[in-house]
DSSP file (Angstrom, degrees, kcal/mol; ACC not computed):
  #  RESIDUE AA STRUCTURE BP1 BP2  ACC     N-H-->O    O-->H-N    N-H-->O    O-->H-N    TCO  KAPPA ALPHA  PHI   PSI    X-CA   Y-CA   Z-CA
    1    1 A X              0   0    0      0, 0.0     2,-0.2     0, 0.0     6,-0.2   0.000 360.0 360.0 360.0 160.7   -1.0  -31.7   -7.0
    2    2 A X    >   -     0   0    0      4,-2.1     3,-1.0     1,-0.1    79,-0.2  -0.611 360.0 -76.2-119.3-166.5    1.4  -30.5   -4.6
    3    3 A X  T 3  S+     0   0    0      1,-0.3    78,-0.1    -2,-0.2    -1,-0.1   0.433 129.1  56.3 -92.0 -27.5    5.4  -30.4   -5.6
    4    4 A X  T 3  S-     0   0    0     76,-0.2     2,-0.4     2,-0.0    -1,-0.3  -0.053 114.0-117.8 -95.7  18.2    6.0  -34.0   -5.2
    5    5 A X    <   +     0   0    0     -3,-1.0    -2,-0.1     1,-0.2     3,-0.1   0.060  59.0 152.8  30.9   0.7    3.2  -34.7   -7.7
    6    6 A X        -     0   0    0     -2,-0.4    -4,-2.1     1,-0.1     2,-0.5   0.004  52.5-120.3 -17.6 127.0    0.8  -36.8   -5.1
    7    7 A X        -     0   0    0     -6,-0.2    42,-0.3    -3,-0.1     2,-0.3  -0.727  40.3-174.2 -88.2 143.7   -2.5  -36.3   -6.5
    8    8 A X        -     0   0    0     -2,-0.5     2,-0.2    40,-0.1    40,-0.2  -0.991  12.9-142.6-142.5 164.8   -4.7  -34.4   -3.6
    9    9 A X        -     0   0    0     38,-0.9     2,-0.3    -2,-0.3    38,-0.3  -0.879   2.5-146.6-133.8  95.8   -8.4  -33.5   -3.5
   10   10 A X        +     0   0    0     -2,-0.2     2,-0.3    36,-0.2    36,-0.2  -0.372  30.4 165.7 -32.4 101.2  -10.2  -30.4   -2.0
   11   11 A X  E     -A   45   0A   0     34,-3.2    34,-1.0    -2,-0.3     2,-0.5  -0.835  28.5-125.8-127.7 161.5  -13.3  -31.3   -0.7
   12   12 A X  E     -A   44   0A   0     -2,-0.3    32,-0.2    32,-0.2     2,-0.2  -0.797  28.3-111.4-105.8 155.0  -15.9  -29.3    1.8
   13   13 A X        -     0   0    0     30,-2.5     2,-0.3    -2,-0.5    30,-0.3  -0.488  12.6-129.8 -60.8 140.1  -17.2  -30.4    4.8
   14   14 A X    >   -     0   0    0     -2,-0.2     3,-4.2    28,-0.1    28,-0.0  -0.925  28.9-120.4 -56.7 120.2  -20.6  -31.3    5.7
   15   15 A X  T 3  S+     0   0    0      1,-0.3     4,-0.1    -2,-0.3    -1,-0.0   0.785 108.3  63.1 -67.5 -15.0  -21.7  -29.7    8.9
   16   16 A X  T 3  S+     0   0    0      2,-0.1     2,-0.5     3,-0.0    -1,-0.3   0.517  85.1  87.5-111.0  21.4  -22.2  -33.1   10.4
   17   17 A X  S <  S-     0   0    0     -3,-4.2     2,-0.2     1,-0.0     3,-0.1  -0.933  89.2-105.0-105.1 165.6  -18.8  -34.2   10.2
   18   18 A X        -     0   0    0     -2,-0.5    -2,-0.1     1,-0.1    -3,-0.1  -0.472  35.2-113.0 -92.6 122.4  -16.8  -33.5   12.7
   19   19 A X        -     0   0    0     -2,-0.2     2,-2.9     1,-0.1    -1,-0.1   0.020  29.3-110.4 -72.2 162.6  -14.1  -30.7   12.2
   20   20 A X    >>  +     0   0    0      1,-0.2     3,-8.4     2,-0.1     4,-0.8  -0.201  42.8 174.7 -93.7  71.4  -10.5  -31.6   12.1
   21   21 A X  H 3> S+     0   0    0     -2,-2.9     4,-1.7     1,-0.3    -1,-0.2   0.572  73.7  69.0 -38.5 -23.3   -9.6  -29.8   15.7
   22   22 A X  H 34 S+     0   0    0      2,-0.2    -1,-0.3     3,-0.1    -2,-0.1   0.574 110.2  24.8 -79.1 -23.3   -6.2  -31.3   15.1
   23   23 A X  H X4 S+     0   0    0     -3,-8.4     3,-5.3     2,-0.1     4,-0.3   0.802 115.2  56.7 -98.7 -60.7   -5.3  -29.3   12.5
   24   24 A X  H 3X S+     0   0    0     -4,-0.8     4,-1.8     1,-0.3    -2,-0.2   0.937 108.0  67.5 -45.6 -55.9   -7.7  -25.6   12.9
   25   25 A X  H 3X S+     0   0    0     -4,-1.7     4,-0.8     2,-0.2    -1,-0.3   0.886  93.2  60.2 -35.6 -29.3   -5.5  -26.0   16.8
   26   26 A X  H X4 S+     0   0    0     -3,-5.3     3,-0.9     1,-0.2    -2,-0.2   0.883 113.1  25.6 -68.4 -76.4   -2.5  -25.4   14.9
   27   27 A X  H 34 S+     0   0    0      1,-0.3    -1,-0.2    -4,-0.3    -2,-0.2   0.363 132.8  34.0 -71.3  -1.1   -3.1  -22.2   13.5
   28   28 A X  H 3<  -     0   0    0     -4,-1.8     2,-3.1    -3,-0.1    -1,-0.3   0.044  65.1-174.8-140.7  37.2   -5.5  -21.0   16.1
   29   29 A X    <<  +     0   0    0     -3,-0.9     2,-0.6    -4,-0.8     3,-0.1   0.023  62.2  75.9  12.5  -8.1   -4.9  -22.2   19.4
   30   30 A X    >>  -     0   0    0     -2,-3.1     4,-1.8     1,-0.2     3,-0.6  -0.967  64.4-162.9-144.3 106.1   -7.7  -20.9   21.6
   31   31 A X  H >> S+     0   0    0     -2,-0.6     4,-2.4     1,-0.3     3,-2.0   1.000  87.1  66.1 -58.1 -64.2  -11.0  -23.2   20.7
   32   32 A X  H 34 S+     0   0    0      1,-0.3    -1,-0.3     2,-0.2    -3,-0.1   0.656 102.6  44.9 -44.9 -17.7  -13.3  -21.3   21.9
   33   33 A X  H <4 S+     0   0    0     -3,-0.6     3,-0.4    -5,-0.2     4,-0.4   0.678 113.3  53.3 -88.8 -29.2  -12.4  -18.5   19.0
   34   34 A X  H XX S+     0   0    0     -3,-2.0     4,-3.2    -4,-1.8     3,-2.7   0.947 108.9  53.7 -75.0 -61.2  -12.3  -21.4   16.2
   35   35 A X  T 3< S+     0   0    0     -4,-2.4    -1,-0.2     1,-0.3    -2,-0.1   0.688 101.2  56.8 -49.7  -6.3  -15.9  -22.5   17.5
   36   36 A X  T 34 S+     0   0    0     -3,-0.4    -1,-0.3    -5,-0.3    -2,-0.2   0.628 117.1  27.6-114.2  -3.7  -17.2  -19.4   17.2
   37   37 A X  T X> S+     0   0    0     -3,-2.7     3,-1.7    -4,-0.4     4,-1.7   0.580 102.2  77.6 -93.7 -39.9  -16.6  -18.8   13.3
   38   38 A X  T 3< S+     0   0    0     -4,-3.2    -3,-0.1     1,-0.3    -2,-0.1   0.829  87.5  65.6 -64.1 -19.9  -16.5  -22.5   12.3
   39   39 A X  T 34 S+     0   0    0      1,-0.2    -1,-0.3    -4,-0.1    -3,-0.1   0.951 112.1  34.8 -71.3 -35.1  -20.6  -22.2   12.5
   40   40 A X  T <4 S+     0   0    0     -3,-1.7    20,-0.8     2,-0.1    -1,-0.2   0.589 106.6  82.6 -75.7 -29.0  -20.5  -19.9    9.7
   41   41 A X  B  < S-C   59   0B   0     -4,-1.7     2,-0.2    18,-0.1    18,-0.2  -0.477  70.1-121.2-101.0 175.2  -17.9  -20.9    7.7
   42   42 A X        -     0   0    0     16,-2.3     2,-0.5    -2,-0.2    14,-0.1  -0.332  27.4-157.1 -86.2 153.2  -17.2  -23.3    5.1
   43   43 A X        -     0   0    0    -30,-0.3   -30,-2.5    -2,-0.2     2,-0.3  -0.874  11.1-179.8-145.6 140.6  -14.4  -25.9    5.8
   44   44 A X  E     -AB  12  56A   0     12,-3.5    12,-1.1    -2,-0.5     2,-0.3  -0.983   5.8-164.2-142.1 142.2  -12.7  -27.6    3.2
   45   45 A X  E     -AB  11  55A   0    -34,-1.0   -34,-3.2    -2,-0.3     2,-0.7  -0.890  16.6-135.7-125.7 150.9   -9.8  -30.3    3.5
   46   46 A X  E     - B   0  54A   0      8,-0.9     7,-1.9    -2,-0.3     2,-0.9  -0.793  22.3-166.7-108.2 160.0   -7.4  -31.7    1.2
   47   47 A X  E     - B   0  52A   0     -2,-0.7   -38,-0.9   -38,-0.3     2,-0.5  -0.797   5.1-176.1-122.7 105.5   -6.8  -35.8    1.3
   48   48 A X  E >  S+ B   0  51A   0      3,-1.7     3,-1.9    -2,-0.9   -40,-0.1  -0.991  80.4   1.1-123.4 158.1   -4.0  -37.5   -0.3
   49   49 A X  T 3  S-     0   0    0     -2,-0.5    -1,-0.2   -42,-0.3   -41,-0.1   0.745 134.3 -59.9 -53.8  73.4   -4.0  -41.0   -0.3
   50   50 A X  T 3  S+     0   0    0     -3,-0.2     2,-0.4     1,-0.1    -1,-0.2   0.325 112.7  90.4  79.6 -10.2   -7.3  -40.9    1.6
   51   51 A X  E <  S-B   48   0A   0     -3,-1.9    -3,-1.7     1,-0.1    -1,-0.1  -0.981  80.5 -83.5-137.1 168.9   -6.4  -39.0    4.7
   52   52 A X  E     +B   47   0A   0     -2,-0.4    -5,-0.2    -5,-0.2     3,-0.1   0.120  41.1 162.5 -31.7 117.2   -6.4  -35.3    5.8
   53   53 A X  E     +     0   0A   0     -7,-1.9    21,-2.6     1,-0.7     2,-0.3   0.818  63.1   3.0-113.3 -43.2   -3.6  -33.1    5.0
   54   54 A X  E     -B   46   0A   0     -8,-0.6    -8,-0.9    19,-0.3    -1,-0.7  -0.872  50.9-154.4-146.5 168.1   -4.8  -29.7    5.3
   55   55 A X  E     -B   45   0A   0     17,-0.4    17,-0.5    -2,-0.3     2,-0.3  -0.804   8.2-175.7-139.6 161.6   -7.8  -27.6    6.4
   56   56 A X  E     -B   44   0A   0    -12,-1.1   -12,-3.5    15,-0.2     2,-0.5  -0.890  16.0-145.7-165.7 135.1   -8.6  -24.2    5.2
   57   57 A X        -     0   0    0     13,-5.1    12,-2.8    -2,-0.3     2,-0.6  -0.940   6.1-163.9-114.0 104.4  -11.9  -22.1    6.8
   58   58 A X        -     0   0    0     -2,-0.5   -16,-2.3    10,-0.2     2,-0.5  -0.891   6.3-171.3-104.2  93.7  -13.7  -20.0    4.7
   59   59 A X  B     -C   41   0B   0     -2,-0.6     8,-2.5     8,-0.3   -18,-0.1  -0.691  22.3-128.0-119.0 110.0  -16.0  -17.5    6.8
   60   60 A X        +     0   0    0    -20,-0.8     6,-0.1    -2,-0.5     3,-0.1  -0.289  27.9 174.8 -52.9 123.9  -18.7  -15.2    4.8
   61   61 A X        -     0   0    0      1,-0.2     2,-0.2     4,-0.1     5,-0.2   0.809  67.0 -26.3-102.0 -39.4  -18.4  -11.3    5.8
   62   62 A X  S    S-     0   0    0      3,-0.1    -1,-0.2     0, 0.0     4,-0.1  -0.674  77.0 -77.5-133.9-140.2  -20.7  -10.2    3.5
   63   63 A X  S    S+     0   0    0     -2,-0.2     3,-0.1     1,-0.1    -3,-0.0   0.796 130.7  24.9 -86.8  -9.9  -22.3  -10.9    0.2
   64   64 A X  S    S+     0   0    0     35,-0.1    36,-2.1     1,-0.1    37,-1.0   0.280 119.7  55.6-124.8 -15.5  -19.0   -9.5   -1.5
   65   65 A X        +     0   0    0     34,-0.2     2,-0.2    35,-0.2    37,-0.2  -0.403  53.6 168.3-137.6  74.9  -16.5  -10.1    0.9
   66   66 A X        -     0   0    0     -2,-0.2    37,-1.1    -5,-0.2    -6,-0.2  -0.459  19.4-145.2-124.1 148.7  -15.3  -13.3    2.8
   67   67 A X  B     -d  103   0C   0     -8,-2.5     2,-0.4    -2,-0.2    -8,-0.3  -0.357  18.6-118.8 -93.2 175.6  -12.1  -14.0    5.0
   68   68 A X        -     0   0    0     35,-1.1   -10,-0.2     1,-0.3    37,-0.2  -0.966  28.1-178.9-121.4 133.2  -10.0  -17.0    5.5
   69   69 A X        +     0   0    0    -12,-2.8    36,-0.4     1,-0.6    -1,-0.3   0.946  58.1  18.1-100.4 -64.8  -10.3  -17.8    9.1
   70   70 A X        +     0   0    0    -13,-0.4   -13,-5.1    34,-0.1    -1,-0.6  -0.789  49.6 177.4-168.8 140.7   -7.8  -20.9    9.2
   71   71 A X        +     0   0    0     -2,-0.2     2,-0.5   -15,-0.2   -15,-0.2  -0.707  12.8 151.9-157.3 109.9   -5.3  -22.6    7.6
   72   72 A X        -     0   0    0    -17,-0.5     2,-0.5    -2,-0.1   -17,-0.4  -0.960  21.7-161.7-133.1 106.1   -3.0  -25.7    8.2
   73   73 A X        -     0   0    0     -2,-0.5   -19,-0.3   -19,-0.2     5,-0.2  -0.587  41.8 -89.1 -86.9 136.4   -1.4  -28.0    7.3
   74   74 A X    >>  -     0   0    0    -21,-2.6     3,-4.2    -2,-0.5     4,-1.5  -0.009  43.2-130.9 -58.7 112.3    0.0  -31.3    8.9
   75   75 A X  T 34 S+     0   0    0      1,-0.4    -1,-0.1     2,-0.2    -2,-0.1   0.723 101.9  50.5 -27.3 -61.2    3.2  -30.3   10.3
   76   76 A X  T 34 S+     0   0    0      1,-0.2    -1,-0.4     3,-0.0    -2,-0.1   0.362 108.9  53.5 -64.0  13.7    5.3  -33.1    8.9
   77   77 A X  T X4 S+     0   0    0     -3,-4.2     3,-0.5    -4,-0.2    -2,-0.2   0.629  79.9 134.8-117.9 -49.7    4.0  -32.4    5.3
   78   78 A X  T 3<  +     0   0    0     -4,-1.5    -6,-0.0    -5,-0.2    -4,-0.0   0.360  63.8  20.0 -17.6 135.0    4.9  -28.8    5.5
   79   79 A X  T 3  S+     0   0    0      1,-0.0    -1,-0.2     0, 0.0     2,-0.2   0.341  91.7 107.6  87.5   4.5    6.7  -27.3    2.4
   80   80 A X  S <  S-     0   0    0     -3,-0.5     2,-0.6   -78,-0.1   -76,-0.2  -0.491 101.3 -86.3-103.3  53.9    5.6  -30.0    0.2
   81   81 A X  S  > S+     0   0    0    -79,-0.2     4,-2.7     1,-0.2    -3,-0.1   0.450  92.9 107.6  72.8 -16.2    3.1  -27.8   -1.6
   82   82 A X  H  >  +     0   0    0     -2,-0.6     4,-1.7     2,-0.2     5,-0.3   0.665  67.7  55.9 -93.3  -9.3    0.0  -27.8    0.3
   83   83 A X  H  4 S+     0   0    0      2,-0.2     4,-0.4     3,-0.1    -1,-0.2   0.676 116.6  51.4 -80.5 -18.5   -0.8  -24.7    2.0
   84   84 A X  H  > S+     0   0    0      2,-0.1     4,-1.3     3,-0.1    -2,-0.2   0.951 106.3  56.2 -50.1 -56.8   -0.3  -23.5   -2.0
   85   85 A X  H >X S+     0   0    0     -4,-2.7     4,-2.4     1,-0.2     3,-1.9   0.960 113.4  32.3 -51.5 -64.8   -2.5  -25.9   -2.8
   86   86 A X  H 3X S+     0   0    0     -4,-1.7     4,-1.6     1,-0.3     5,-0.3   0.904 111.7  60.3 -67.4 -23.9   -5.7  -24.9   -0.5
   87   87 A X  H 34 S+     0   0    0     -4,-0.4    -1,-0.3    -5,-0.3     4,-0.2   0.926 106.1  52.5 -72.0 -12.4   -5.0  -21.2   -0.7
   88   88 A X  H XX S+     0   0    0     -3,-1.9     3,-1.5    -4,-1.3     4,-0.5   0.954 117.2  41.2 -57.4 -73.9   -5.5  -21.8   -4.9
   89   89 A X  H 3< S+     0   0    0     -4,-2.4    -2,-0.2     1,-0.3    -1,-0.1   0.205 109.2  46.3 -84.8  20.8   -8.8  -23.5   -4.2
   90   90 A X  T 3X S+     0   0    0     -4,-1.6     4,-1.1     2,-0.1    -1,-0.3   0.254 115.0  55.1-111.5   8.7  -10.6  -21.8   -1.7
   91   91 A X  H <> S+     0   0    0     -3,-1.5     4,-1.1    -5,-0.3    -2,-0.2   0.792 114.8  47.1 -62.8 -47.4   -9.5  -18.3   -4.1
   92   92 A X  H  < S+     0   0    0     -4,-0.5     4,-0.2     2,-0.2    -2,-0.1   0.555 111.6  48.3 -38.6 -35.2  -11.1  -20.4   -6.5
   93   93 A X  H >> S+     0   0    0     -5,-0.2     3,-2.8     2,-0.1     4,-1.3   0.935 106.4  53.6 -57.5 -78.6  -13.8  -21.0   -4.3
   94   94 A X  H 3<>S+     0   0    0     -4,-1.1     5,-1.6     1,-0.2     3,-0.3   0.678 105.8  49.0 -28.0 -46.8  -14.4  -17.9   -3.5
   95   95 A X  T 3<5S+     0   0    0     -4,-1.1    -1,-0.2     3,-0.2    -3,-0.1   0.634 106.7  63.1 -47.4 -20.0  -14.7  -16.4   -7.3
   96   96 A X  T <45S+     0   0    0     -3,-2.8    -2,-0.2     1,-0.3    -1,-0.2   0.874 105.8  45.6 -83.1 -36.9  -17.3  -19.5   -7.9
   97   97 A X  T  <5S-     0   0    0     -4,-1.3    -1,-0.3    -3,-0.3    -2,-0.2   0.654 121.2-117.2-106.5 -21.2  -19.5  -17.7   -5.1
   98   98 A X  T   5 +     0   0    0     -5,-0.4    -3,-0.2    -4,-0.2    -2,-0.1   0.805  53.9 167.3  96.3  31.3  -18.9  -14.9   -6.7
   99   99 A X      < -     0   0    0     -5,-1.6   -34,-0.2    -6,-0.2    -1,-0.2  -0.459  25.7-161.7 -77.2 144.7  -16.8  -12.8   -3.8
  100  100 A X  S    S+     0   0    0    -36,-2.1    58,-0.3     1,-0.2     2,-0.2   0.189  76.0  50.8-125.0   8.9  -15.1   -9.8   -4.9
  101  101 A X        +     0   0    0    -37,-1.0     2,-0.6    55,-0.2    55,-0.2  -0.724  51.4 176.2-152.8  75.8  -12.9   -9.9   -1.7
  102  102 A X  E     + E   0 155C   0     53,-1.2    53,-3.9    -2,-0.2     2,-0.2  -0.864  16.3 169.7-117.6 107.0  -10.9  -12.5   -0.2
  103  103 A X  E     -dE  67 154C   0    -37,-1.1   -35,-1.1    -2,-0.6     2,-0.3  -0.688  14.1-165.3-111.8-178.7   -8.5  -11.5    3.3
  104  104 A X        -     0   0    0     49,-0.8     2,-0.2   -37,-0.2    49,-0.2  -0.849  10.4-149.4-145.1 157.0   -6.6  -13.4    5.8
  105  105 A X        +     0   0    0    -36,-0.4     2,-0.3    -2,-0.3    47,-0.2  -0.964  22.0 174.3-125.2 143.8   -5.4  -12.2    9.0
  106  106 A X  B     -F  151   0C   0     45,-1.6    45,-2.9    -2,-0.2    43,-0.1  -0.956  38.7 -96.4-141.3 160.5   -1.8  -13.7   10.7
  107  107 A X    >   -     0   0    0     -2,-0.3     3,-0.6    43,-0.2    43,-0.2  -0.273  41.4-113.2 -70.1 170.7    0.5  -13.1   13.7
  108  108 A X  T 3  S+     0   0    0     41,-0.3    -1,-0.2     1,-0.2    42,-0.1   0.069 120.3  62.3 -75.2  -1.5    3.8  -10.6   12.7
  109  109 A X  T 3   +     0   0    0     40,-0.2    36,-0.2     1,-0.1    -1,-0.2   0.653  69.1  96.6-128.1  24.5    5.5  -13.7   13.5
  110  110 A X    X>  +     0   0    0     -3,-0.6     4,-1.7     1,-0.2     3,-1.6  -0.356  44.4 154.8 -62.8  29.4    4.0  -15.8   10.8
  111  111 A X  T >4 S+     0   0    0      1,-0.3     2,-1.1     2,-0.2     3,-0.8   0.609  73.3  48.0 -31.2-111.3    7.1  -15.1    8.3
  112  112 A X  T 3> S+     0   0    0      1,-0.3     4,-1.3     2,-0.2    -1,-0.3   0.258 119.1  38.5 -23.8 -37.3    6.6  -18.4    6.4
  113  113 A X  H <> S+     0   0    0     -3,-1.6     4,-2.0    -2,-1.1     5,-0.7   0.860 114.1  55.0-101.8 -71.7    2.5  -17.8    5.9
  114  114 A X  H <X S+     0   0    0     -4,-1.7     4,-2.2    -3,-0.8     3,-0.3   0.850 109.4  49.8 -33.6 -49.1    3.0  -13.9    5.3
  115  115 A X  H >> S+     0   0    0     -4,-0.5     3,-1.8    -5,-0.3     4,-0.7   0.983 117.6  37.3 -61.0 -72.0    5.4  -14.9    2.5
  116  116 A X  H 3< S+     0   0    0     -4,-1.3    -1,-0.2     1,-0.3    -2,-0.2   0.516 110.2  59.9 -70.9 -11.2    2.9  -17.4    0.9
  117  117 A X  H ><>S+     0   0    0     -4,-2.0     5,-2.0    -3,-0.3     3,-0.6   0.831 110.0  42.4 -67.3 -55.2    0.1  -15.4    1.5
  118  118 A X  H X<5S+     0   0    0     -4,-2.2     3,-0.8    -3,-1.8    -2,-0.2   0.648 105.6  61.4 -79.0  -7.5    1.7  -12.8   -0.6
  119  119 A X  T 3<5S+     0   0    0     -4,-0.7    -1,-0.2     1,-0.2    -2,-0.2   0.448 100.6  58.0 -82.9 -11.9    3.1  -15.2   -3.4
  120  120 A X  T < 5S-     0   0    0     -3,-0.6    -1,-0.2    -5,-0.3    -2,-0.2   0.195 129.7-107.0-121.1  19.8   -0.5  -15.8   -3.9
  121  121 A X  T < 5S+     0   0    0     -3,-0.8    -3,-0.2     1,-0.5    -2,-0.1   0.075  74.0 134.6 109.0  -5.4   -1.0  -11.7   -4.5
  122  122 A X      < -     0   0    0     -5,-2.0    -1,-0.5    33,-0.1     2,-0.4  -0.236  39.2-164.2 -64.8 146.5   -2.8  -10.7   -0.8
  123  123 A X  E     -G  154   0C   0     31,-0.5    31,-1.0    29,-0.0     3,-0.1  -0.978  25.7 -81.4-146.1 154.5   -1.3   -7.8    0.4
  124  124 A X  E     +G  153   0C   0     -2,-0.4    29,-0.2    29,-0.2     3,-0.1  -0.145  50.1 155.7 -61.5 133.7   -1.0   -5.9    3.5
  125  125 A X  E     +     0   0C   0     27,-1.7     2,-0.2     1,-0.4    -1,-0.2   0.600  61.1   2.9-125.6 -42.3   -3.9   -3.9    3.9
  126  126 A X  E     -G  152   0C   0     26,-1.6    26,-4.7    -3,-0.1    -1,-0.4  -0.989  45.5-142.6-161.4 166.0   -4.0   -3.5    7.8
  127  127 A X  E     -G  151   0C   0     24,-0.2     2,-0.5    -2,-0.2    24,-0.2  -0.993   8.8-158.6-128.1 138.6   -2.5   -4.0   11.0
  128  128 A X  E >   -G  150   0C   0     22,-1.9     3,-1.6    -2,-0.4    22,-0.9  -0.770  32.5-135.7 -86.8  70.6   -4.7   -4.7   14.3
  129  129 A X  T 3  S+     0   0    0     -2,-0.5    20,-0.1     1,-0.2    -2,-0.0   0.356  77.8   0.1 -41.5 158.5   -2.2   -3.7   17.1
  130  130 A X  T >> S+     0   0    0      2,-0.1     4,-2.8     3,-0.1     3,-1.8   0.628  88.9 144.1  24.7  25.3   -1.7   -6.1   20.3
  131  131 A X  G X4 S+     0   0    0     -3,-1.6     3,-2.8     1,-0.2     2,-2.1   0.417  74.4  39.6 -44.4-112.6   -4.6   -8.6   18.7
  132  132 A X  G 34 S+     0   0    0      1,-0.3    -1,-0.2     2,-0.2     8,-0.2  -0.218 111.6  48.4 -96.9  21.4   -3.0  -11.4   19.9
  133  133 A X  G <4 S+     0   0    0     -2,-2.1    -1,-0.3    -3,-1.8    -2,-0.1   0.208 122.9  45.3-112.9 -11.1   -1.6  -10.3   23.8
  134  134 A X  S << S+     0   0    0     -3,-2.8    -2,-0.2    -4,-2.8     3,-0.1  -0.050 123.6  31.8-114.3  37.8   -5.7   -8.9   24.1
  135  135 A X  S    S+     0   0    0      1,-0.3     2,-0.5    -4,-0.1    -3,-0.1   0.283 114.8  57.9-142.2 -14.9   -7.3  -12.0   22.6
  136  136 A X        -     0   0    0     -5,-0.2    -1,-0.3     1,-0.1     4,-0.1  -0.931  67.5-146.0-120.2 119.4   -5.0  -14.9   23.6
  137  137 A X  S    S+     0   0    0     -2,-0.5     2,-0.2    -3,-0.1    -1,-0.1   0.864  86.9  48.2 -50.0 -33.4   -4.1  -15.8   27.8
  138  138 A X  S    S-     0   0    0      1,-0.0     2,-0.3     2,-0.0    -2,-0.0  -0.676  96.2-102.3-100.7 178.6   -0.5  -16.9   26.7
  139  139 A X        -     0   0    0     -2,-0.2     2,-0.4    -6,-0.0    -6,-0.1  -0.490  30.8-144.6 -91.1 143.6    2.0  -15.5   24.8
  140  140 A X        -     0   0    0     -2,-0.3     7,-1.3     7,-0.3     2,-0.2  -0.775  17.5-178.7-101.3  82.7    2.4  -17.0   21.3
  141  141 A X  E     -H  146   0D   0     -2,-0.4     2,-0.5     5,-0.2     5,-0.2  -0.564  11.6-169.2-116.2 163.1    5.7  -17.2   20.1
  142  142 A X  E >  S-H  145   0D   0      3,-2.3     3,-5.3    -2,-0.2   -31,-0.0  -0.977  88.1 -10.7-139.6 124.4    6.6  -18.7   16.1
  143  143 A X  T 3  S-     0   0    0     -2,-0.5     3,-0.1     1,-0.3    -2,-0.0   0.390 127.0 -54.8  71.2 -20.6   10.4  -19.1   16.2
  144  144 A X  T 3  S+     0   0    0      1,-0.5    -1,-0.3     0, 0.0     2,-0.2   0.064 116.3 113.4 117.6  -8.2   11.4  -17.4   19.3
  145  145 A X  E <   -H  142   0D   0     -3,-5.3    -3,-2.3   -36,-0.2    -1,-0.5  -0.689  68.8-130.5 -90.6 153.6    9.5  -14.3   17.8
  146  146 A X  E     -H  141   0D   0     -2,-0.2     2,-0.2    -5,-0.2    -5,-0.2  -0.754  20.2-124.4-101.6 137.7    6.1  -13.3   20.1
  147  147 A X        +     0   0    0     -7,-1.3    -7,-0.3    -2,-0.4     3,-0.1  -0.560  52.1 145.0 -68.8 137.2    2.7  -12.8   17.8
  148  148 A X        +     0   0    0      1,-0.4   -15,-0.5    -2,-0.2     2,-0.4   0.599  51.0  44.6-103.9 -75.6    1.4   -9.3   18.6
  149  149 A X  S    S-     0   0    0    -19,-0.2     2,-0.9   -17,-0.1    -1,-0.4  -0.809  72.8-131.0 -98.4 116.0    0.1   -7.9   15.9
  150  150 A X  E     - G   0 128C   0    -22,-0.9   -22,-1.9    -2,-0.4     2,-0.2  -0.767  21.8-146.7 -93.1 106.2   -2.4   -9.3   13.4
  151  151 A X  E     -FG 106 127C   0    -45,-2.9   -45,-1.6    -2,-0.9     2,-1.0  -0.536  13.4-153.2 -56.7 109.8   -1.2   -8.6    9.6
  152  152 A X  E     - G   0 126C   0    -26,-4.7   -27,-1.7    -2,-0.2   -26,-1.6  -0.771  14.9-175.0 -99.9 124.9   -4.1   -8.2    7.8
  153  153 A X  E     - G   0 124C   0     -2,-1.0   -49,-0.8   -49,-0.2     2,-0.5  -0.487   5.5-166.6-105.3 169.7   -3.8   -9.1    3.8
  154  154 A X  E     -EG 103 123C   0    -31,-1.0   -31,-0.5    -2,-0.3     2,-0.4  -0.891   7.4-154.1-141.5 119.3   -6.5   -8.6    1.3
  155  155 A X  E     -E  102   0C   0    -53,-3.9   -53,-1.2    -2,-0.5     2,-0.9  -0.932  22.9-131.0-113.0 134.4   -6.5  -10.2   -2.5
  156  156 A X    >   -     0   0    0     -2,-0.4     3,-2.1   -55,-0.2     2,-0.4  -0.719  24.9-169.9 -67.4  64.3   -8.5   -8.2   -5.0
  157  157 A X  T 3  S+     0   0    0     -2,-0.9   -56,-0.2     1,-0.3    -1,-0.1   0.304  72.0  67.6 -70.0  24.9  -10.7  -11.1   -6.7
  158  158 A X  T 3         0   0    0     -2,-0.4    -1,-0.3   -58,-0.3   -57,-0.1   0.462 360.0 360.0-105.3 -18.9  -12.2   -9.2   -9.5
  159  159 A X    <         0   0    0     -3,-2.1    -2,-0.1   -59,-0.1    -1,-0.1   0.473 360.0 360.0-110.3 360.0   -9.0   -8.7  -11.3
């Protein structure tokens, strides 16, 4: 349930429906980089009152250790509880599979995700310098601030 008490439901994807490009664009801009994990990863959406609210991508690095590629939520819903909501259950997923390791990576000018990321115990682990001026053809700016750097955080699922 998200803050307004709307029941929602975390469901996975079937590889033969068709991902929800409308959301994974938000947080990743450059298709061709979405397409090229989403064949490995899981995807899971949540639905309240029957349609799509969020997405969250959950891509295996090894037998122990699996990232969150992407995560979004529908712009006008924002703050209403739901990027809490999927970051619970694919952490939950993730223990079910038995992962001892769950990271995300986000721009240094993801304020609002860095904070919830870390309310939900990841912590900063690493930094990848100028990811996102050597991986992206435009500039990416959140706020008037430019993405650079990709923050990487890392949640300890064993504990």
């Amino acid at each position: 349930m998200n803050r307004n008490g709307r029941n929602m439901k975390f469901e996975k994807l079937s590889k033969k429906e068709s991902f929800p490009y409308e959301f994974l664009l938000l947080a990743d801009p450059s298709k061709e980089l979405v397409d090229k994990y989403l064949k490995q990863s899981d995807v899971f959406v949540a639905i309240q009152n029957g349609e799509t609210v969020g997405v969250v991508v959950l891509f295996p690095i090894t037998m122990v250790e699996a990232e969150i590629k992407n995560i979004a939520v529908k712009p006008a819903l924002e703050g209403q509880g739901i990027g809490s909501y999927l970051i619970k259950n694919v952490i939950k997923t993730a223990k079910q599979r038995k992962y001892q390791k769950l990271s995300i990576g986000t721009a240094n000018s993801s304020i609002g995700p860095l904070y919830l990321y870390q309310k939900h115990g990841f912590e900063i682990t690493d930094i990848i310098k100028w990811f996102f001026i050597n991986n992206y053809p435009e500039p990416i700016y959140e706020d008037g601030l430019q993405a650079k750097h990709m923050i990487i955080l890392t949640k300890d699922l064993t504990k």
